[in-house]
PyMOL Python script that loads the backbone (N, CA, C, O; Angstrom):
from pymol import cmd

cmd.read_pdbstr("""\
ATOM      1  N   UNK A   1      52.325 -24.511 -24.785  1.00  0.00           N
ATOM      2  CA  UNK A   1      51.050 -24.753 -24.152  1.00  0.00           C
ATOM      3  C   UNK A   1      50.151 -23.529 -24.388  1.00  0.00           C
ATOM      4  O   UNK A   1      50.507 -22.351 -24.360  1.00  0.00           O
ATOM      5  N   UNK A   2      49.011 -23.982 -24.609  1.00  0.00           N
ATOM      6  CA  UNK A   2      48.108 -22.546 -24.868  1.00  0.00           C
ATOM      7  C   UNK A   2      47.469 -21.858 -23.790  1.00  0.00           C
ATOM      8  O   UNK A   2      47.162 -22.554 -22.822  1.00  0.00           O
ATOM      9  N   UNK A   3      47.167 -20.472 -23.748  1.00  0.00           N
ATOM     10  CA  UNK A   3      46.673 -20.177 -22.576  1.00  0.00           C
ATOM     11  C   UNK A   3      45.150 -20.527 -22.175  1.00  0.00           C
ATOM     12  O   UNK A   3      44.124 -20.639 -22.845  1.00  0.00           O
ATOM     13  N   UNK A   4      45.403 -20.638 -20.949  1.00  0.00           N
ATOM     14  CA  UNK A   4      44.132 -21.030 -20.080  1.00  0.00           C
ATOM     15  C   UNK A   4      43.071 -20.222 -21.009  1.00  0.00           C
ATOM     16  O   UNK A   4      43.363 -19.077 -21.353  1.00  0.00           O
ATOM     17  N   UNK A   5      41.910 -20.776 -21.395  1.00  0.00           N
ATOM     18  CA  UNK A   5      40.141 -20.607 -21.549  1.00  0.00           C
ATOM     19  C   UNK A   5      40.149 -19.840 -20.148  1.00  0.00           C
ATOM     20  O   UNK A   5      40.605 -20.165 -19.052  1.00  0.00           O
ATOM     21  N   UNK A   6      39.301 -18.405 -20.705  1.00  0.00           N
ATOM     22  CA  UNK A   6      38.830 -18.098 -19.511  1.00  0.00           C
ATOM     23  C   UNK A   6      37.104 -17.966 -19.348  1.00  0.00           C
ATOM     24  O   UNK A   6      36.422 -18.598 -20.155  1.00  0.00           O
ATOM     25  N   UNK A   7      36.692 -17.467 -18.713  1.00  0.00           N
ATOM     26  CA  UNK A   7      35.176 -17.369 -18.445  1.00  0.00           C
ATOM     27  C   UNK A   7      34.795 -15.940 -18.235  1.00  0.00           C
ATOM     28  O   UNK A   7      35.460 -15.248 -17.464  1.00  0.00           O
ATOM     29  N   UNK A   8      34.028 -15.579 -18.712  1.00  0.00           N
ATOM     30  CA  UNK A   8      33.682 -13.713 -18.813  1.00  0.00           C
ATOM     31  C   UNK A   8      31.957 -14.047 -18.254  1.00  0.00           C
ATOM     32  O   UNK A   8      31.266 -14.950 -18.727  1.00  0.00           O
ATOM     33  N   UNK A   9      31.572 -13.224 -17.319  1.00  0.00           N
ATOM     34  CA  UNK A   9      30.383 -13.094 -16.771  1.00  0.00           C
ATOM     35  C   UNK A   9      30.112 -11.524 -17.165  1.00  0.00           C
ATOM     36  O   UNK A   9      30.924 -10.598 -17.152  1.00  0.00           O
ATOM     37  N   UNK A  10      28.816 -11.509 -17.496  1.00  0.00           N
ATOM     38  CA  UNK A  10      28.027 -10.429 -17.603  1.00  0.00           C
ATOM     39  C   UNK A  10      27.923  -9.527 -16.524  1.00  0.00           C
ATOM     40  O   UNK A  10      27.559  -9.840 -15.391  1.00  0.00           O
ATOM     41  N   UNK A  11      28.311  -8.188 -16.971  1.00  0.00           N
ATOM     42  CA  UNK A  11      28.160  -7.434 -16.128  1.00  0.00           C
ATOM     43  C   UNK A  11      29.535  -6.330 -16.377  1.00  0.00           C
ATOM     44  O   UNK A  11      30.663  -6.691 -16.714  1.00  0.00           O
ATOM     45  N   UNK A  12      29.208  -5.281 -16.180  1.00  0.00           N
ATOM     46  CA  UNK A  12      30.337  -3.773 -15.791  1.00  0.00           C
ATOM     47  C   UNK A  12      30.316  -3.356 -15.003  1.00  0.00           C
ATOM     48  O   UNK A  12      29.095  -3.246 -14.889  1.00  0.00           O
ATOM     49  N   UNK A  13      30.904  -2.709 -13.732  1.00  0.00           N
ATOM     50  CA  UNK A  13      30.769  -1.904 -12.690  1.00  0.00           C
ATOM     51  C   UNK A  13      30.839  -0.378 -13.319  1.00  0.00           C
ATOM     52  O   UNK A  13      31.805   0.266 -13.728  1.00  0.00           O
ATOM     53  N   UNK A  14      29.382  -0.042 -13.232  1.00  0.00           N
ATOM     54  CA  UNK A  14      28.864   1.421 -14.178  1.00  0.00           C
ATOM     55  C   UNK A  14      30.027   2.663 -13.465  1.00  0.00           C
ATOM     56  O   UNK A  14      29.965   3.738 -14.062  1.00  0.00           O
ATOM     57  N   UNK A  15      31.046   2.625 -12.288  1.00  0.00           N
ATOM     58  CA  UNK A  15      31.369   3.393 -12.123  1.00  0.00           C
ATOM     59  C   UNK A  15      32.984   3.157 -12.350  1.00  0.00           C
ATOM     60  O   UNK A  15      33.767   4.003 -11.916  1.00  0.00           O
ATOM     61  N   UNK A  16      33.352   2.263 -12.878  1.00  0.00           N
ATOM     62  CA  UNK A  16      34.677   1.882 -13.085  1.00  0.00           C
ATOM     63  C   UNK A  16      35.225   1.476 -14.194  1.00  0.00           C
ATOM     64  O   UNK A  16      36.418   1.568 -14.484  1.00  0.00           O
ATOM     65  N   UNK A  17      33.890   0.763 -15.198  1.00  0.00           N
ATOM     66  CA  UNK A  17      34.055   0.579 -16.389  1.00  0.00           C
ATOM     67  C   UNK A  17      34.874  -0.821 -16.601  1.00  0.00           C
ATOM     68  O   UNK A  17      35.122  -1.062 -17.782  1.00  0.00           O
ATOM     69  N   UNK A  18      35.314  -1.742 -15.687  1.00  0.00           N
ATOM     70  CA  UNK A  18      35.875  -2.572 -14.821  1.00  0.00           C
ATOM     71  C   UNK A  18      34.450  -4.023 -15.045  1.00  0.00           C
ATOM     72  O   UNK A  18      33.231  -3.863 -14.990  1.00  0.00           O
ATOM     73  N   UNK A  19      35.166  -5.217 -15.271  1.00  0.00           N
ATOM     74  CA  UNK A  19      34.219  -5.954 -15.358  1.00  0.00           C
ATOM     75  C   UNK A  19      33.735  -6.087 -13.755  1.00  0.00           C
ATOM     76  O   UNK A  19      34.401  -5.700 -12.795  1.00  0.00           O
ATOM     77  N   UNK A  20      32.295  -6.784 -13.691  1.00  0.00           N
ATOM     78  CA  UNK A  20      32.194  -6.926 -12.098  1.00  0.00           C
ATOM     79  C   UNK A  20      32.591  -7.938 -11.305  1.00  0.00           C
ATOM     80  O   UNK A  20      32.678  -7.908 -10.078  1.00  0.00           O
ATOM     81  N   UNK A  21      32.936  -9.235 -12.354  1.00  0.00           N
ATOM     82  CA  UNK A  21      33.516  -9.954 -11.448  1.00  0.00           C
ATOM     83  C   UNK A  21      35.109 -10.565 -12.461  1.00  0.00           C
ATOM     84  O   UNK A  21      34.816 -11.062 -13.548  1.00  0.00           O
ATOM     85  N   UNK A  22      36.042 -10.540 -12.252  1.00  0.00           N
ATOM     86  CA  UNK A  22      37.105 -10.809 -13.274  1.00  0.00           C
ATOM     87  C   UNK A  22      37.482 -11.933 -13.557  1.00  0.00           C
ATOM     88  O   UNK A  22      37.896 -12.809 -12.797  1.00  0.00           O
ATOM     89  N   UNK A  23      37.329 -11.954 -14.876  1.00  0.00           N
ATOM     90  CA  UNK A  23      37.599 -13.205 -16.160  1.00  0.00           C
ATOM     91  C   UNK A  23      38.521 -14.247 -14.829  1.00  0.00           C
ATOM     92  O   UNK A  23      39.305 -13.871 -13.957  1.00  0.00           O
ATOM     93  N   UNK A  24      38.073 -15.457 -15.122  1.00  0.00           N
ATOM     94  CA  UNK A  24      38.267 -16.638 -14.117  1.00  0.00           C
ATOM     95  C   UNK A  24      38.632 -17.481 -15.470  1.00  0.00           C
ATOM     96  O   UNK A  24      38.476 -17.206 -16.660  1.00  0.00           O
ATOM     97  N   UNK A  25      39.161 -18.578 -14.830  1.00  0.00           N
ATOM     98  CA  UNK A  25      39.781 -19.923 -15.817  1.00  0.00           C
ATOM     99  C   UNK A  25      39.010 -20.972 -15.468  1.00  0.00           C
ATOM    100  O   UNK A  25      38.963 -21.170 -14.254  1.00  0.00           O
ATOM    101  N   UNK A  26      38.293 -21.818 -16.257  1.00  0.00           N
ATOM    102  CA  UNK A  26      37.217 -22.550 -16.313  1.00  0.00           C
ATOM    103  C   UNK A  26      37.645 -23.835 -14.690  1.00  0.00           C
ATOM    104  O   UNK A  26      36.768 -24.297 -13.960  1.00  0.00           O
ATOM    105  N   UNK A  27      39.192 -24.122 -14.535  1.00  0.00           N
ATOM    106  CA  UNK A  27      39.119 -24.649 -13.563  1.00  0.00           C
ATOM    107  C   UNK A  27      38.751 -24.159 -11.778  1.00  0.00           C
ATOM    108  O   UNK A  27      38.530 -24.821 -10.764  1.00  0.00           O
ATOM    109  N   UNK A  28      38.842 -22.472 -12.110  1.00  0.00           N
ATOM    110  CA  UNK A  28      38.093 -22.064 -10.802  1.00  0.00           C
ATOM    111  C   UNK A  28      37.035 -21.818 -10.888  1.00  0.00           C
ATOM    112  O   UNK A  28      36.406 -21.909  -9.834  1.00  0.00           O
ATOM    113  N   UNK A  29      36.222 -21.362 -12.195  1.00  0.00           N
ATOM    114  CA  UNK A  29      34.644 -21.553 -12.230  1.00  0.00           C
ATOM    115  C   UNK A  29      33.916 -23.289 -11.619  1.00  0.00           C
ATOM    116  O   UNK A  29      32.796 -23.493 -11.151  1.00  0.00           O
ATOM    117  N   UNK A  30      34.775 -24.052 -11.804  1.00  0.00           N
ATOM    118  CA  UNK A  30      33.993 -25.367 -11.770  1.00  0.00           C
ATOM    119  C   UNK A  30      34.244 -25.548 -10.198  1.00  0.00           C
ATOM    120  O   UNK A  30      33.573 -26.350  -9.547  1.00  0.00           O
ATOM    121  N   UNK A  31      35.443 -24.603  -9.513  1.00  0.00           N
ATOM    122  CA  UNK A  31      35.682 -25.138  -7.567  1.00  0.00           C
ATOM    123  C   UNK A  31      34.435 -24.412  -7.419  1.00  0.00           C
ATOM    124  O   UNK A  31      33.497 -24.953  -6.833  1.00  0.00           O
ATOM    125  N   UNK A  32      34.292 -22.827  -8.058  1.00  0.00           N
ATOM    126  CA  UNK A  32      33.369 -21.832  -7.573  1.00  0.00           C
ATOM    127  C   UNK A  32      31.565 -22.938  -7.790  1.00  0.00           C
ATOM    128  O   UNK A  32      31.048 -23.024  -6.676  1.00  0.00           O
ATOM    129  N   UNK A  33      31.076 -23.347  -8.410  1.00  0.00           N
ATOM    130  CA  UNK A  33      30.252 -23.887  -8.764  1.00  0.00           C
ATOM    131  C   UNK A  33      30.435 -25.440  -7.703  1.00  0.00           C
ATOM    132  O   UNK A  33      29.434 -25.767  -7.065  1.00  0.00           O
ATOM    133  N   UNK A  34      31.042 -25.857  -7.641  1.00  0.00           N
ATOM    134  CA  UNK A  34      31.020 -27.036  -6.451  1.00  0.00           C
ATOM    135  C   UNK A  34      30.764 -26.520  -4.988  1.00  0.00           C
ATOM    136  O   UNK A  34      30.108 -27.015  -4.071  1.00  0.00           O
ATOM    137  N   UNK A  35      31.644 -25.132  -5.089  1.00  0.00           N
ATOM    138  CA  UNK A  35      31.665 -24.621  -3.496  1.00  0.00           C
ATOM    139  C   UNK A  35      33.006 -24.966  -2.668  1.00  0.00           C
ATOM    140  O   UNK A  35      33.234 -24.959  -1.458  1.00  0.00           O
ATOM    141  N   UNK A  36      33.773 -25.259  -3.749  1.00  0.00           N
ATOM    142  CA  UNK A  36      34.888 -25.600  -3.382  1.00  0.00           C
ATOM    143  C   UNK A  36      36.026 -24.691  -3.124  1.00  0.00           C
ATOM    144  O   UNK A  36      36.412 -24.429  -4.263  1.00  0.00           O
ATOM    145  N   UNK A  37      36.844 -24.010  -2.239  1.00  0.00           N
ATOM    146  CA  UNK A  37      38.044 -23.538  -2.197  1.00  0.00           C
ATOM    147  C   UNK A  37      37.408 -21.850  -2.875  1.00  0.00           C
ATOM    148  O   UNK A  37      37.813 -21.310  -3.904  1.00  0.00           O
ATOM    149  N   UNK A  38      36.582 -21.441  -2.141  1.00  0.00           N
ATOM    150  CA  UNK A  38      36.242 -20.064  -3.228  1.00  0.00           C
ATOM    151  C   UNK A  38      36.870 -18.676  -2.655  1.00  0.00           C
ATOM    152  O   UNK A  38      37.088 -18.488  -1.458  1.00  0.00           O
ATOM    153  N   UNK A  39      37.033 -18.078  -3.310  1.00  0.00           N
ATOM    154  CA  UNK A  39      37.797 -16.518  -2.828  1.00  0.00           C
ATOM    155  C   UNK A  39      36.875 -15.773  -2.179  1.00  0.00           C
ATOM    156  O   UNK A  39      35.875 -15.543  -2.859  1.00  0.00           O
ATOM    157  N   UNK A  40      36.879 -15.433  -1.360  1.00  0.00           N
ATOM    158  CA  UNK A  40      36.091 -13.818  -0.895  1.00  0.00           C
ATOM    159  C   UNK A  40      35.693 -13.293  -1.659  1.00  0.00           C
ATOM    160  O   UNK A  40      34.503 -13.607  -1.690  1.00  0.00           O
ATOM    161  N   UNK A  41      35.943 -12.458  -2.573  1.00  0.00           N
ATOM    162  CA  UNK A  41      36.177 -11.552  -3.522  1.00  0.00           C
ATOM    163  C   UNK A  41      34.832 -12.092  -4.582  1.00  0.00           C
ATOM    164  O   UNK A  41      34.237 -11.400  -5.408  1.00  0.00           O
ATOM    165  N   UNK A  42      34.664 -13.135  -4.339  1.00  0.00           N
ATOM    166  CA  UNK A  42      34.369 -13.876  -6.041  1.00  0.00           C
ATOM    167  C   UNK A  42      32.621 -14.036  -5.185  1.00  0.00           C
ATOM    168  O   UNK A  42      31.531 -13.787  -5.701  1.00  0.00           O
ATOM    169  N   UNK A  43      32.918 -14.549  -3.700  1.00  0.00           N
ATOM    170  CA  UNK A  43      31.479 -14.817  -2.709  1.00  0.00           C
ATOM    171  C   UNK A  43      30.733 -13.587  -2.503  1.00  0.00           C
ATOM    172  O   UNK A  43      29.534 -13.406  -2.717  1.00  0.00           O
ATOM    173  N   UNK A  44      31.619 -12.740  -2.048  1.00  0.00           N
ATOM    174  CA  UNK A  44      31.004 -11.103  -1.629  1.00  0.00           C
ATOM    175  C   UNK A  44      30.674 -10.561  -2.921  1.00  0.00           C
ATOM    176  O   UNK A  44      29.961  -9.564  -2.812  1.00  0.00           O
ATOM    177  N   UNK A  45      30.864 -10.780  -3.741  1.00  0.00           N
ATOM    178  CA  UNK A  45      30.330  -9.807  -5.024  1.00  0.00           C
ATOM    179  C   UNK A  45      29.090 -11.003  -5.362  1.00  0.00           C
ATOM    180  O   UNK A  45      28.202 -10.309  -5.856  1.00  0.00           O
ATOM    181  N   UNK A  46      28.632 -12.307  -5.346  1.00  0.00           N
ATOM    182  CA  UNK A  46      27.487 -12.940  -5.604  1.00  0.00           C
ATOM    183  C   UNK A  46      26.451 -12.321  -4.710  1.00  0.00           C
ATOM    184  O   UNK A  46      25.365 -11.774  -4.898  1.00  0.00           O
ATOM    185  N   UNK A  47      27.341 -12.668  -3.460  1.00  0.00           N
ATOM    186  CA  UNK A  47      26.237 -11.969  -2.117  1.00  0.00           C
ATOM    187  C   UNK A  47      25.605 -11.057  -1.993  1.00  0.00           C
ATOM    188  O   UNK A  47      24.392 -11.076  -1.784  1.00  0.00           O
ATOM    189  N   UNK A  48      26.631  -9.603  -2.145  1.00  0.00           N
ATOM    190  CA  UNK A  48      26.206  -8.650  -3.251  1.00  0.00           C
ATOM    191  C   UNK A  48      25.207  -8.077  -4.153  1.00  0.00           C
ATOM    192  O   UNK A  48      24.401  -7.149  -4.094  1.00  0.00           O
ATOM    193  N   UNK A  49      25.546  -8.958  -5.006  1.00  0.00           N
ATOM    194  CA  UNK A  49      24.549  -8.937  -5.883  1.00  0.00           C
ATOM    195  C   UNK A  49      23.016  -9.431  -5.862  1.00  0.00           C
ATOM    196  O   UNK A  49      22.091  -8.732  -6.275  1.00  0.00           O
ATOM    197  N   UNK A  50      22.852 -10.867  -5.270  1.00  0.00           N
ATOM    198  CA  UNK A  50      21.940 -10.982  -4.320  1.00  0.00           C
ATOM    199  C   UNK A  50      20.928 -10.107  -3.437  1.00  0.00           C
ATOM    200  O   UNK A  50      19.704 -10.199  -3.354  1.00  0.00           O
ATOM    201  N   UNK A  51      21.904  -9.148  -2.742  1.00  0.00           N
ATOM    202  CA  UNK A  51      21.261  -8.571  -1.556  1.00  0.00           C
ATOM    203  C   UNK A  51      20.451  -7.358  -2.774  1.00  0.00           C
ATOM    204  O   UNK A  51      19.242  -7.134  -2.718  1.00  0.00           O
ATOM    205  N   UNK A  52      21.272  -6.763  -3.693  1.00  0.00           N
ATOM    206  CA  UNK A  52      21.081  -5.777  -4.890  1.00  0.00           C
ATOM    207  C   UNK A  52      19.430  -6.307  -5.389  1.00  0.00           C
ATOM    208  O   UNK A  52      18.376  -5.673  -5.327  1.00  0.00           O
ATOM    209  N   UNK A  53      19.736  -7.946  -5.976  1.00  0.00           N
ATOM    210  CA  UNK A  53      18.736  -7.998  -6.316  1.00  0.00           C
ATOM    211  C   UNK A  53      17.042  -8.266  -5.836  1.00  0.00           C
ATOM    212  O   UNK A  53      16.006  -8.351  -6.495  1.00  0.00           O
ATOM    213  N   UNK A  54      17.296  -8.335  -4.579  1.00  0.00           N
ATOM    214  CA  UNK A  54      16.159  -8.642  -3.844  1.00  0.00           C
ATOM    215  C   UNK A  54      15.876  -7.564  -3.039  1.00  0.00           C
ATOM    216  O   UNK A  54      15.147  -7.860  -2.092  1.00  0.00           O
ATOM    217  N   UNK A  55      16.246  -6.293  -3.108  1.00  0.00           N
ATOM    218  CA  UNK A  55      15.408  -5.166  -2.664  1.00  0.00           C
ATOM    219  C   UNK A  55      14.421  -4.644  -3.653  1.00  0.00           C
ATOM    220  O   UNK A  55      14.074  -4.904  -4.805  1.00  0.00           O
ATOM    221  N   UNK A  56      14.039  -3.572  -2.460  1.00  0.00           N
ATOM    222  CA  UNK A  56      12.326  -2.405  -2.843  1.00  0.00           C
ATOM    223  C   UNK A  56      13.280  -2.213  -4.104  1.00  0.00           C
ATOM    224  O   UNK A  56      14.460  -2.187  -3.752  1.00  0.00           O
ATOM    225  N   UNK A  57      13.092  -2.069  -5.505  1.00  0.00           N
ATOM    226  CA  UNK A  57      12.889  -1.495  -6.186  1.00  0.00           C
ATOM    227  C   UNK A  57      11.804   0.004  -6.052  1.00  0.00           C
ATOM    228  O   UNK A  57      10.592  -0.070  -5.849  1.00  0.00           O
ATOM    229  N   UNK A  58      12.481   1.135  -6.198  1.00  0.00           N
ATOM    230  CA  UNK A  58      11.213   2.538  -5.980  1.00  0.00           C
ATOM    231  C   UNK A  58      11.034   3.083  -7.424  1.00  0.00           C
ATOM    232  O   UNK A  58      10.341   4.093  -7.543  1.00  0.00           O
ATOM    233  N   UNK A  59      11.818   2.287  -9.013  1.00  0.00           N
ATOM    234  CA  UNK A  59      11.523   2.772  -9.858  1.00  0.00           C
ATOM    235  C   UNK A  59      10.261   2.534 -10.623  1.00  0.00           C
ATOM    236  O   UNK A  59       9.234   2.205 -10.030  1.00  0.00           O
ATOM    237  N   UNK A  60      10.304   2.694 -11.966  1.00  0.00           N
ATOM    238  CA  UNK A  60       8.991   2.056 -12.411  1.00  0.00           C
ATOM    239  C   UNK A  60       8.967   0.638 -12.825  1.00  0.00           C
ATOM    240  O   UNK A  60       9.939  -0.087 -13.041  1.00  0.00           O
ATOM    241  N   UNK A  61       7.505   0.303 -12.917  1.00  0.00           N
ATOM    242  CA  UNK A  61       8.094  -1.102 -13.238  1.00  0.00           C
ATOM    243  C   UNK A  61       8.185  -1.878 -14.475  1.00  0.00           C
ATOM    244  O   UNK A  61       8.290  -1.067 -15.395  1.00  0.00           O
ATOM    245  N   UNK A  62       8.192  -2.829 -14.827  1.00  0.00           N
ATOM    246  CA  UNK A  62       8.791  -3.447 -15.875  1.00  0.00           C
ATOM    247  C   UNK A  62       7.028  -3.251 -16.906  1.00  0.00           C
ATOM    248  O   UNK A  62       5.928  -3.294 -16.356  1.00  0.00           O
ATOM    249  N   UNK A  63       7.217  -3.080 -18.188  1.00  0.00           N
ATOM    250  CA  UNK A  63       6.189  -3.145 -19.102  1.00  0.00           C
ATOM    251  C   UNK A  63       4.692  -1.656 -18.886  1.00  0.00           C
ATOM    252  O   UNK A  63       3.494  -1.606 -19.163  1.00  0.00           O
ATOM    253  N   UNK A  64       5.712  -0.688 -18.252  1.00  0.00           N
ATOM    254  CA  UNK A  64       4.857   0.615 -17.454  1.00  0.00           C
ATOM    255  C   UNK A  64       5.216   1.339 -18.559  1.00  0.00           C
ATOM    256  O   UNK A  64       6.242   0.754 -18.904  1.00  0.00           O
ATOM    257  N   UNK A  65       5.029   2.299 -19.400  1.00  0.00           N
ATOM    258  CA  UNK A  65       5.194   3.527 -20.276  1.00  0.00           C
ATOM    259  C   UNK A  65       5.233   4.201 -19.539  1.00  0.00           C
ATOM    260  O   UNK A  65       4.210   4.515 -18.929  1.00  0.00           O
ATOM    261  N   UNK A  66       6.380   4.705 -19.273  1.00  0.00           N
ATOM    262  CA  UNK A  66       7.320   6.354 -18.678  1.00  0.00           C
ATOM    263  C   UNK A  66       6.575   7.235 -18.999  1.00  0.00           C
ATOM    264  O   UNK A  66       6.310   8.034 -18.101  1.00  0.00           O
ATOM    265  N   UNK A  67       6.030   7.436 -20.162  1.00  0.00           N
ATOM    266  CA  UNK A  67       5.342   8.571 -20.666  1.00  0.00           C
ATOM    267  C   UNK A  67       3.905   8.744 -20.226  1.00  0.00           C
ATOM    268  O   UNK A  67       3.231   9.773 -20.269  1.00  0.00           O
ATOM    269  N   UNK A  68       3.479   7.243 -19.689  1.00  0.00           N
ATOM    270  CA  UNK A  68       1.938   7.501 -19.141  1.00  0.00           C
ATOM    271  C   UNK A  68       2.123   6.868 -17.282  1.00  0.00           C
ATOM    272  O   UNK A  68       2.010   5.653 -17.114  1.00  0.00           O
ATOM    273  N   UNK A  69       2.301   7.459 -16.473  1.00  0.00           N
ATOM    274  CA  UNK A  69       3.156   7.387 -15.093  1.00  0.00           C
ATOM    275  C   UNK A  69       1.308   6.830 -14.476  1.00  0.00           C
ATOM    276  O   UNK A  69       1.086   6.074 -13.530  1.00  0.00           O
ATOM    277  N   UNK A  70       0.494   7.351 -15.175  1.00  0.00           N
ATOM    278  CA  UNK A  70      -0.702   6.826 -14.579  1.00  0.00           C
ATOM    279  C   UNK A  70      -1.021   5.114 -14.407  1.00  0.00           C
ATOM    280  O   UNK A  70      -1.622   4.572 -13.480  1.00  0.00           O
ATOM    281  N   UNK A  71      -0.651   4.729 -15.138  1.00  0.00           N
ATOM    282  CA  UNK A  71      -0.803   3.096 -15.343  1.00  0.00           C
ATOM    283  C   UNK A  71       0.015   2.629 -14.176  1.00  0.00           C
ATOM    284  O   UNK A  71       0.158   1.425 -13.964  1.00  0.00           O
TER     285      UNK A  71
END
""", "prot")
cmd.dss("prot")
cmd.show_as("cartoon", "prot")
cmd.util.cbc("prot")
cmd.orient("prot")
């Protein structure tokens, strides 16, 4: 039998070098995607990420030249 297809999501944890969420087998991507039977682990790191992505940003912003801070 061949081994399980797995599923790789984008992303590294910059301080571990560690993917951020770990290679899953297409039959728990499809519970995770129903909402079915999901791990902690797999919810708290969406949530996570979520909360990550919907804060103040205080850097610069997207299409700004670093080099001209006036714009």
């Amino acid at each position: 039998m061949p081994p399980a297809q797995k599923i790789y999501l984008n992303g590294i944890d910059a301080t571990t070098g560690q993917y951020l969420v770990a290679p899953m087998t297409v039959n728990r991507a499809v519970k995770f995607a129903k909402g079915e039977n999901v791990e902690p682990d797999i919810s708290q790191w969406f949530s996570d990420a979520l909360r990550k992505l919907s804060a103040v940003h205080l850097g610069i912003g997207r299409g700004i030249d670093e080099e001209k801070l006036r714009e």
